[in-house]
C-alpha positions as CSV (number, residue, x, y, z in Angstrom):
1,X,0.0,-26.5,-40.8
2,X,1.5,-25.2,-37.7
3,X,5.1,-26.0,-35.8
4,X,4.9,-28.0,-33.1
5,X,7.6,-25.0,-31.4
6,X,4.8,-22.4,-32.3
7,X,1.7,-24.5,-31.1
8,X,3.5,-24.6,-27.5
9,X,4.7,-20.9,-27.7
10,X,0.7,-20.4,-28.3
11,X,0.0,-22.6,-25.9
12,X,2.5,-21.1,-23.3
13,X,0.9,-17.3,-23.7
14,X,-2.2,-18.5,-23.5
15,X,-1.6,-20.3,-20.1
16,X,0.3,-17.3,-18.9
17,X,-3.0,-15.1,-19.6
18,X,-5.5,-17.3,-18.0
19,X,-3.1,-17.0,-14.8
20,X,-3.1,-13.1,-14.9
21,X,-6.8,-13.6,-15.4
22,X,-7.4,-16.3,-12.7
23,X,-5.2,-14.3,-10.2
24,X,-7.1,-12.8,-7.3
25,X,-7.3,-9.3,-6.8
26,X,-4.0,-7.2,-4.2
27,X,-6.0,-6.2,-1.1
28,X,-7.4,-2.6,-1.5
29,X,-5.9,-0.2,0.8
30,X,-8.5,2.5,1.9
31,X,-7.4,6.5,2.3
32,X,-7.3,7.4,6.3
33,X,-10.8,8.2,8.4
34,X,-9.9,11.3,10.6
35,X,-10.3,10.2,14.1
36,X,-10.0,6.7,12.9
37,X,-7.5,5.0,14.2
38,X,-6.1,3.2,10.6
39,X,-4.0,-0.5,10.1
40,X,-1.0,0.1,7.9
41,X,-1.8,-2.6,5.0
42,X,1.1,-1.4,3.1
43,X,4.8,-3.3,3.6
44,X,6.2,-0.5,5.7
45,X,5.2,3.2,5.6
46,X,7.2,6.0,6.5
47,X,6.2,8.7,8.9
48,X,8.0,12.2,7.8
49,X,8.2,15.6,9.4
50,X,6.3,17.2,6.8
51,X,4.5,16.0,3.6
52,X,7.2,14.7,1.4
53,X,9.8,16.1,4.4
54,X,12.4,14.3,6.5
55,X,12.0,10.3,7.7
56,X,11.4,10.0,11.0
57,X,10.3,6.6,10.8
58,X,8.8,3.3,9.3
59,X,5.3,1.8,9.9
60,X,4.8,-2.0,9.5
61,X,2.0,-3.3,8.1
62,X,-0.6,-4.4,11.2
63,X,1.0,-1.5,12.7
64,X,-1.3,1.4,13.4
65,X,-1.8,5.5,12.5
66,X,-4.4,7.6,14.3
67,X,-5.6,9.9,12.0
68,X,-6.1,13.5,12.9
69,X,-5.7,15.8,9.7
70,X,-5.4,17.5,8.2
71,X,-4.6,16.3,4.1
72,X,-1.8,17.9,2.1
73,X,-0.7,17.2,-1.1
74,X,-1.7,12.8,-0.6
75,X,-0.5,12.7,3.1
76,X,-2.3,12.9,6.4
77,X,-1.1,13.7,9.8
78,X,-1.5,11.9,13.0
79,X,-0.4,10.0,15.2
80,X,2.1,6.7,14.9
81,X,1.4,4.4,17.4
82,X,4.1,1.4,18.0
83,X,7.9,2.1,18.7
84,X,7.3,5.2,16.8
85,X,4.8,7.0,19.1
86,X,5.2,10.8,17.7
87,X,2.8,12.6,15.7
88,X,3.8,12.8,11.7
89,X,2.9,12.5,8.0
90,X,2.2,9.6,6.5
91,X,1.1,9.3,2.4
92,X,-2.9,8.4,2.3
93,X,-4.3,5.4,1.4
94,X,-2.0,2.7,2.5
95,X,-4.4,1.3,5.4
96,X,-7.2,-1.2,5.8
């Protein structure tokens, strides 16, 4: 026979895993189109001098990256539009 602590310990886990299960899917974020103009789905995104160089400053998600090229090492220069509004490298595949 089983302990009425470990029957609701069972029950607990179990409960926990149809939750992960039921749980709908994050939103995919797509890698940049060059001579798209891309929506930042990430939180915030930051625009650097170089790939993996300096911050020059933060994208918002909505906000929006024209994509020019070319691709280095998972970041993609272009444009950032917004309060930004200088050209810069962003990491790939944090937009819309």
């Amino acid at each position: 026979m089983v302990s009425r602590s470990v029957a609701r310990a069972v029950a607990t886990v179990l409960a926990g895993t149809v939750a992960l299960v039921a749980a709908p899917a994050a939103a995919h974020a797509d890698t940049g189109t060059i001579g798209q103009r891309e929506t930042v789905c990430a939180a915030d995104l930051f625009v650097r001098t170089q790939p993996n160089g300096a911050w020059m400053g933060t994208l918002y998600q909505g906000q929006t990256f024209l994509v020019e090229g070319p691709r280095s090492g998972g970041y993609v220069y272009g444009f950032a539009y917004g309060h930004i509004n200088r050209r810069g490298w962003v990491q790939d595949g944090w937009f819309c």
